[in-house]
C-alpha positions as a Markdown table, in Angstrom:
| # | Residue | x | y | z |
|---|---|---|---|---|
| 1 | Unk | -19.3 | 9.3 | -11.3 |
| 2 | Unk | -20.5 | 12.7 | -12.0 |
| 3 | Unk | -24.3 | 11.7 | -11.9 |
| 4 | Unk | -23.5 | 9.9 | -8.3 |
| 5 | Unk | -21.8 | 12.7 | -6.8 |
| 6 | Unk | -24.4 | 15.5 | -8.2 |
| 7 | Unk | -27.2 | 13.2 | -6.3 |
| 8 | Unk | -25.3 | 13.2 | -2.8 |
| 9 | Unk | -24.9 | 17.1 | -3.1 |
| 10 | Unk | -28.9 | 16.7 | -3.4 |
| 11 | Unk | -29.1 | 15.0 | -0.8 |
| 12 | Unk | -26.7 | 16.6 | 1.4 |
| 13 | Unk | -28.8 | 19.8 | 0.8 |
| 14 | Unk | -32.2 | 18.3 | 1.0 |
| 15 | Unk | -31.4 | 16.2 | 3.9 |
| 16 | Unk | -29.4 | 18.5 | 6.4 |
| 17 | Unk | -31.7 | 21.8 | 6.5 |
| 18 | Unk | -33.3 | 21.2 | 9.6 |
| 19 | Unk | -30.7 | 19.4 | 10.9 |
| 20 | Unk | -28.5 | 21.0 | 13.8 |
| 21 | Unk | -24.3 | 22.4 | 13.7 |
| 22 | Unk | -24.9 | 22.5 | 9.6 |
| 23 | Unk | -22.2 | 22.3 | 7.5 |
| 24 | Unk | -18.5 | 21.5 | 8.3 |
| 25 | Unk | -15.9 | 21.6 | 6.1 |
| 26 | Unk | -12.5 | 19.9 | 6.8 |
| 27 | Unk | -9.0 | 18.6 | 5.6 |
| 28 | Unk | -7.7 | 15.5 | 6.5 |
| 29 | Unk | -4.2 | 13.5 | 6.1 |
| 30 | Unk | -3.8 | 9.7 | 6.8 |
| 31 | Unk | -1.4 | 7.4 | 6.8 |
| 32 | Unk | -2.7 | 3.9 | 4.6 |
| 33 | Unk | -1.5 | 0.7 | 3.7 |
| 34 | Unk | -2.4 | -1.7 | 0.6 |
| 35 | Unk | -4.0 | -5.2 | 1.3 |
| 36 | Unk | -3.0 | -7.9 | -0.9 |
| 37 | Unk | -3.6 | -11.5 | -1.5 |
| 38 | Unk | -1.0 | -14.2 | -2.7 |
| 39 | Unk | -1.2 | -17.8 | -4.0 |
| 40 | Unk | 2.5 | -18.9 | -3.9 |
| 41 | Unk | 2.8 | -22.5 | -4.2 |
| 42 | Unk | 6.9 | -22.1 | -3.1 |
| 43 | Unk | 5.5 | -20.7 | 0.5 |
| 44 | Unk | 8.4 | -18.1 | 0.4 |
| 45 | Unk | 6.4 | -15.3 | 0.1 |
| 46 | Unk | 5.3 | -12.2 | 1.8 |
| 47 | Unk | 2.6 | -9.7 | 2.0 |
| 48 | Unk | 4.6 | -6.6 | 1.4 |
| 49 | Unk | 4.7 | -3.7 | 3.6 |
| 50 | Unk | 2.7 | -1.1 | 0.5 |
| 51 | Unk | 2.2 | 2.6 | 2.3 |
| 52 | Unk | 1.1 | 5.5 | 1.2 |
| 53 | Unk | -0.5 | 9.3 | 2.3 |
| 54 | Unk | -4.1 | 9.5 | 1.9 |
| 55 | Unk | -5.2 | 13.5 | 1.9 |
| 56 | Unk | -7.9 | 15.6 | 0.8 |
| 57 | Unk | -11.1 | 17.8 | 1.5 |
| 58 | Unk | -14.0 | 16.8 | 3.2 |
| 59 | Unk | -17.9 | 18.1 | 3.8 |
| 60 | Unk | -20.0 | 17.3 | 6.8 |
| 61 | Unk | -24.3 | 17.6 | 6.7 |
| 62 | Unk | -25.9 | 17.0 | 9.6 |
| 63 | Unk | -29.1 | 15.1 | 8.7 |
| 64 | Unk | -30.0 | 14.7 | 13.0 |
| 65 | Unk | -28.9 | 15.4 | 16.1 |
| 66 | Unk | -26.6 | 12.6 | 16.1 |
| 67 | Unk | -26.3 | 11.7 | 12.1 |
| 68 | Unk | -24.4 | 13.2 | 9.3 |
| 69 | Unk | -23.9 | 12.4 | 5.7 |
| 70 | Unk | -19.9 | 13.3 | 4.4 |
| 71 | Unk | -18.6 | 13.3 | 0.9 |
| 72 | Unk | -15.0 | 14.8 | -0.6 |
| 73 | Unk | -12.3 | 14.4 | -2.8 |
| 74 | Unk | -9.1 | 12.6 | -1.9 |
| 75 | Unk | -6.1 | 11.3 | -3.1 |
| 76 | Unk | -3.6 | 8.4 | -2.7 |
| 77 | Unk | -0.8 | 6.2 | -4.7 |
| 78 | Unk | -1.2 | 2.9 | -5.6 |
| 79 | Unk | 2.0 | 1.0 | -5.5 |
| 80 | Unk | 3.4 | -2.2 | -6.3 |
| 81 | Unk | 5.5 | -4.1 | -3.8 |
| 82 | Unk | 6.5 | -7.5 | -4.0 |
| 83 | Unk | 8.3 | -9.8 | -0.3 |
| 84 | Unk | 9.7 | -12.8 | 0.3 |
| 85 | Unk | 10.3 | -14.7 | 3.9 |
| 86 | Unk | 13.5 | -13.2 | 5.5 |
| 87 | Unk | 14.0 | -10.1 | 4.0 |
| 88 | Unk | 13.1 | -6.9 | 3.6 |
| 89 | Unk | 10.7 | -6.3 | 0.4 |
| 90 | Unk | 10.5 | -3.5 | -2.0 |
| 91 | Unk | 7.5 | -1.2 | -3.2 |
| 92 | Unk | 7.2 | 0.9 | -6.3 |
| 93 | Unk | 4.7 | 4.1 | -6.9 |
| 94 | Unk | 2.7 | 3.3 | -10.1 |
| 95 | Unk | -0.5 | 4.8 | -9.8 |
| 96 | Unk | -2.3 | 7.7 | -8.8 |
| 97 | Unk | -6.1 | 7.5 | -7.4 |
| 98 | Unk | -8.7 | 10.2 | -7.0 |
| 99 | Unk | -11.6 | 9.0 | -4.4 |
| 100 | Unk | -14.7 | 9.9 | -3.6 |
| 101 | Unk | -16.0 | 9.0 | -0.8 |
| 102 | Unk | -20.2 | 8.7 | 0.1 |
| 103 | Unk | -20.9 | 7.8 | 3.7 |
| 104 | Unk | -23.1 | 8.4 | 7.1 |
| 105 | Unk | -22.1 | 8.3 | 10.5 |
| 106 | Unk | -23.0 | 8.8 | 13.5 |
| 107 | Unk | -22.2 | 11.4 | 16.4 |
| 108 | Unk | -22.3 | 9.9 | 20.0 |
| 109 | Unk | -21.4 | 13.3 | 22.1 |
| 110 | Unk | -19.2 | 12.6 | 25.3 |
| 111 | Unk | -17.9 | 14.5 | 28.2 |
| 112 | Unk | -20.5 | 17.3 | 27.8 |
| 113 | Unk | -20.4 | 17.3 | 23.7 |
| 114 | Unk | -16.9 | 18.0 | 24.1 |
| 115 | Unk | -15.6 | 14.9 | 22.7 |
| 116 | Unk | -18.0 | 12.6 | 20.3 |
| 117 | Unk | -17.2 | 9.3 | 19.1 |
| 118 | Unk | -18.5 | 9.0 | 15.2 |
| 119 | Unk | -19.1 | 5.3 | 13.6 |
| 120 | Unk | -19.0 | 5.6 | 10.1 |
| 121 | Unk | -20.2 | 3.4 | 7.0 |
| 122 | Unk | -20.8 | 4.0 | 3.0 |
| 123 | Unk | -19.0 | 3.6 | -1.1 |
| 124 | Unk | -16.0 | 5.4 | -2.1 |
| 125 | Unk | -16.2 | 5.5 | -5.6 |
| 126 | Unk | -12.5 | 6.3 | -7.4 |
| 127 | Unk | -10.5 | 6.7 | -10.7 |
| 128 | Unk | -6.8 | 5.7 | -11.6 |
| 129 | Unk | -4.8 | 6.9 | -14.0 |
| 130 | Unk | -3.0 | 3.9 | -16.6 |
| 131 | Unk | -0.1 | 3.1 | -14.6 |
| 132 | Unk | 3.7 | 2.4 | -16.0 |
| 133 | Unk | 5.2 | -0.1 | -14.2 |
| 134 | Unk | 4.7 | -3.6 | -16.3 |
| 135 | Unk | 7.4 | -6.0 | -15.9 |
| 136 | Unk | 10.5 | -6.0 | -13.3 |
| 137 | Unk | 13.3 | -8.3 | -12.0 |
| 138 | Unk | 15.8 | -8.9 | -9.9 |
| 139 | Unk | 17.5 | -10.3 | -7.2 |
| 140 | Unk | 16.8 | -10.5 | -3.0 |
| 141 | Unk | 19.7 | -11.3 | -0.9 |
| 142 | Unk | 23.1 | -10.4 | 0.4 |
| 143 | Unk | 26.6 | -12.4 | 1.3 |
| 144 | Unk | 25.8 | -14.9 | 2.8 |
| 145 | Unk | 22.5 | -15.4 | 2.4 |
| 146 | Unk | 20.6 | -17.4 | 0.1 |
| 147 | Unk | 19.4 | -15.5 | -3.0 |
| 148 | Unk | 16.2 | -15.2 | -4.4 |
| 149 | Unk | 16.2 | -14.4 | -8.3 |
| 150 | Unk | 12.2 | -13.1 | -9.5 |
| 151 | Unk | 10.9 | -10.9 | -12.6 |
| 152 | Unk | 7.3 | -10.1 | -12.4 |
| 153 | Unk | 4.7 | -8.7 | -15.2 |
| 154 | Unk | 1.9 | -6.5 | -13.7 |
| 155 | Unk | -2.0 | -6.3 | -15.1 |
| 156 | Unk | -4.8 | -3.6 | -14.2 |
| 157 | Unk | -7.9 | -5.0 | -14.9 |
| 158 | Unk | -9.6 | -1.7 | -13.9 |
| 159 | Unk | -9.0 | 1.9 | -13.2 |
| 160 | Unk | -11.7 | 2.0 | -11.6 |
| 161 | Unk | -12.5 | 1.1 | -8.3 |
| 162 | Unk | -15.8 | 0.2 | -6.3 |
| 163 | Unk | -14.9 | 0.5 | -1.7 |
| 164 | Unk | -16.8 | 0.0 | 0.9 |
| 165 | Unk | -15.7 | 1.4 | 3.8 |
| 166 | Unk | -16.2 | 0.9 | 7.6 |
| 167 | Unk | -14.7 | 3.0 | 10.1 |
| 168 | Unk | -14.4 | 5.0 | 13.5 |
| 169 | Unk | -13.7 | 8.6 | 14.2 |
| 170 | Unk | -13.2 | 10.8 | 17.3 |
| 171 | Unk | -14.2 | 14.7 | 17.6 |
| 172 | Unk | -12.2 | 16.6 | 19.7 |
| 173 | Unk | -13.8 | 20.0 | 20.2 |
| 174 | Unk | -10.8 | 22.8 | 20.2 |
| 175 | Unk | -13.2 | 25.8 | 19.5 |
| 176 | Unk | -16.9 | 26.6 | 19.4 |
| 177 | Unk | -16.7 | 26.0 | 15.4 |
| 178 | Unk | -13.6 | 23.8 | 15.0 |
| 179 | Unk | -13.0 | 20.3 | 15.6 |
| 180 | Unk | -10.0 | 18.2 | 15.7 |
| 181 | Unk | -10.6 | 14.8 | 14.1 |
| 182 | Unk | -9.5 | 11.1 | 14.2 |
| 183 | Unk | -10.1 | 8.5 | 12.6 |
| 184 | Unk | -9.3 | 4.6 | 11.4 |
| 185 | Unk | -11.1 | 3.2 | 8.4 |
| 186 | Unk | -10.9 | 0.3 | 6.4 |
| 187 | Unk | -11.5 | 0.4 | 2.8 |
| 188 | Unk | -12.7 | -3.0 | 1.1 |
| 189 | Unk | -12.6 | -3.3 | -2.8 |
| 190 | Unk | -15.2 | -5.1 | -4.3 |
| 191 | Unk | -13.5 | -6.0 | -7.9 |
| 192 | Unk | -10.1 | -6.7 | -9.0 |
| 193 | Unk | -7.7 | -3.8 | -9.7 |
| 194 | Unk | -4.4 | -5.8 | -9.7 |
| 195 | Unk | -3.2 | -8.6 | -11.0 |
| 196 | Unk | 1.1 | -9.2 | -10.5 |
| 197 | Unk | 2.2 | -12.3 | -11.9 |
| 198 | Unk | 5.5 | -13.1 | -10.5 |
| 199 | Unk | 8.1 | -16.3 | -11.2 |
| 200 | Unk | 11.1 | -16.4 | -8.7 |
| 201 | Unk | 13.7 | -19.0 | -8.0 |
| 202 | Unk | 16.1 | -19.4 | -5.1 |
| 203 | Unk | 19.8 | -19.9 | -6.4 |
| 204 | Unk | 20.8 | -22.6 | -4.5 |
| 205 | Unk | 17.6 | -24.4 | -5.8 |
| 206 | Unk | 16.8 | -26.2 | -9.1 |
| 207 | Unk | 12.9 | -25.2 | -9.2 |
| 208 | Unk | 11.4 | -22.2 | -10.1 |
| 209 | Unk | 8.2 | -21.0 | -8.8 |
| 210 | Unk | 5.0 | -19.3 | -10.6 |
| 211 | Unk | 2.9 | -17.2 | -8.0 |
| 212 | Unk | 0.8 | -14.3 | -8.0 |
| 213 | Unk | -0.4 | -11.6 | -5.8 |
| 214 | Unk | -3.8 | -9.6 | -6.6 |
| 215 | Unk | -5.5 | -6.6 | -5.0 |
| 216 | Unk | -8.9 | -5.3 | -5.2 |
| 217 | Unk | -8.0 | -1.9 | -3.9 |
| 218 | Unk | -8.5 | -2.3 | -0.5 |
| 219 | Unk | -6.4 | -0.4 | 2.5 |
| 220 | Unk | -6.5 | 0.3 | 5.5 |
| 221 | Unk | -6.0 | 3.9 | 6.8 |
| 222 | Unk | -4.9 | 6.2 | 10.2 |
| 223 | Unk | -5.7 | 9.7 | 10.2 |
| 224 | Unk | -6.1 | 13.0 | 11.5 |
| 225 | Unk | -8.0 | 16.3 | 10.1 |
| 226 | Unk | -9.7 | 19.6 | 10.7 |
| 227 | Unk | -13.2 | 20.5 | 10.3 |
| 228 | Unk | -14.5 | 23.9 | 10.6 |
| 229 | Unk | -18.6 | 24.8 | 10.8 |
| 230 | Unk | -20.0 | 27.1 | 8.4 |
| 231 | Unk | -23.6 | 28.1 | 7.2 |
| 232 | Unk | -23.5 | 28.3 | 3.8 |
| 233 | Unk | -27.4 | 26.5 | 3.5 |
């Protein structure tokens, strides 16, 4: 990971002298949420509601007029979160994930440059610590209600994770060197990162079910940030 990010630093220098508004350096907070994939052969399953807060520091090249290359350093949780049909599901923290992010975009100006719509494509390349949580049970339900008895055991193939991520961002100019920024981005994992084998069992019922839910990493994000121009090259 070092090697990768000491060539997009090349690049970013190499690429963006020319280039006009330079250098911009931001912050940026975003809401995300975990996409998972289940194979339940009881159908009572749920894909669970998994959020968390992305944050971190960004830097902005411009390469052209209307392209820029952007790298940084972010962070997020990984959770685990299990959901069945009917009621509400549950979600754990587990693990922490440093990202780094490698992409180019675009900068369509609007309304007299004042407002530029930014399409934006590239790898975010990231690191997990080992995780805790391995096994769990219990019990969905209330009076009432029919009860759903589980225990789970959870697997990381990987702590690290491979992204590719497509997205679209709005600058808002607020100043001549600051820009307010939004953004939506979805981030696709390429290999597996979790693996959560669970086995649940209504009460009232005489079968019990094996199923398992898996994730590659992937999330989809909402944010908003600040990015300031400077002229450090």
């Amino acid at each position: 990971m070092t090697r990768t990010f000491t060539c997009a630093l090349l690049l970013l220098i190499a690429t963006g002298t020319h280039a006009q508004d330079k250098t911009l350096i931001g912050v940026e907070v975003a809401y995300s949420a975990d996409v998972f994939k289940i194979a339940d052969p009881g159908a009572r399953m749920s894909k669970p509601d998994v959020s968390a807060a992305l944050w971190g520091v960004n830097i902005r090249r411009s390469i052209h007029k209307y392209a820029f290359f952007e790298t940084g350093v972010y962070m997020r949780a990984y959770k685990v979160g299990l959901a069945f049909d009917g009621y509400y599901g549950s979600q754990s923290t587990d693990r922490t994930a440093y990202l780094l992010p490698l992409r180019i975009g675009a900068r369509l100006p609007l309304l007299k440059s004042a407002v530029a719509i930014c399409p934006v494509a590239g790898f975010t390349f990231g690191i997990t610590d080992e995780g805790s949580l391995i096994k769990s049970d219990g019990i969905f339900g209330w009076d009432g209600v029919e009860k759903i008895q589980y225990k789970y055991t959870v697997q990381y193939p990987s702590q690290v994770l491979t992204l590719v991520q497509v997205g679209l961002g709005v600058d808002i100019k607020l100043w001549p060197k600051t820009l307010l920024h939004l953004n939506t981005n979805y981030y696709a994992g390429i290999s597996p990162a979790l693996r959560q084998t669970i086995q649940y069992q209504p009460q009232n019922g005489q079968v019990h079910y094996d199923a398992i839910q898996t994730s590659k990493g992937s999330f989809v994000a909402a944010g908003i940030g600040i990015k300031y121009a400077v002229n450090w090259f």
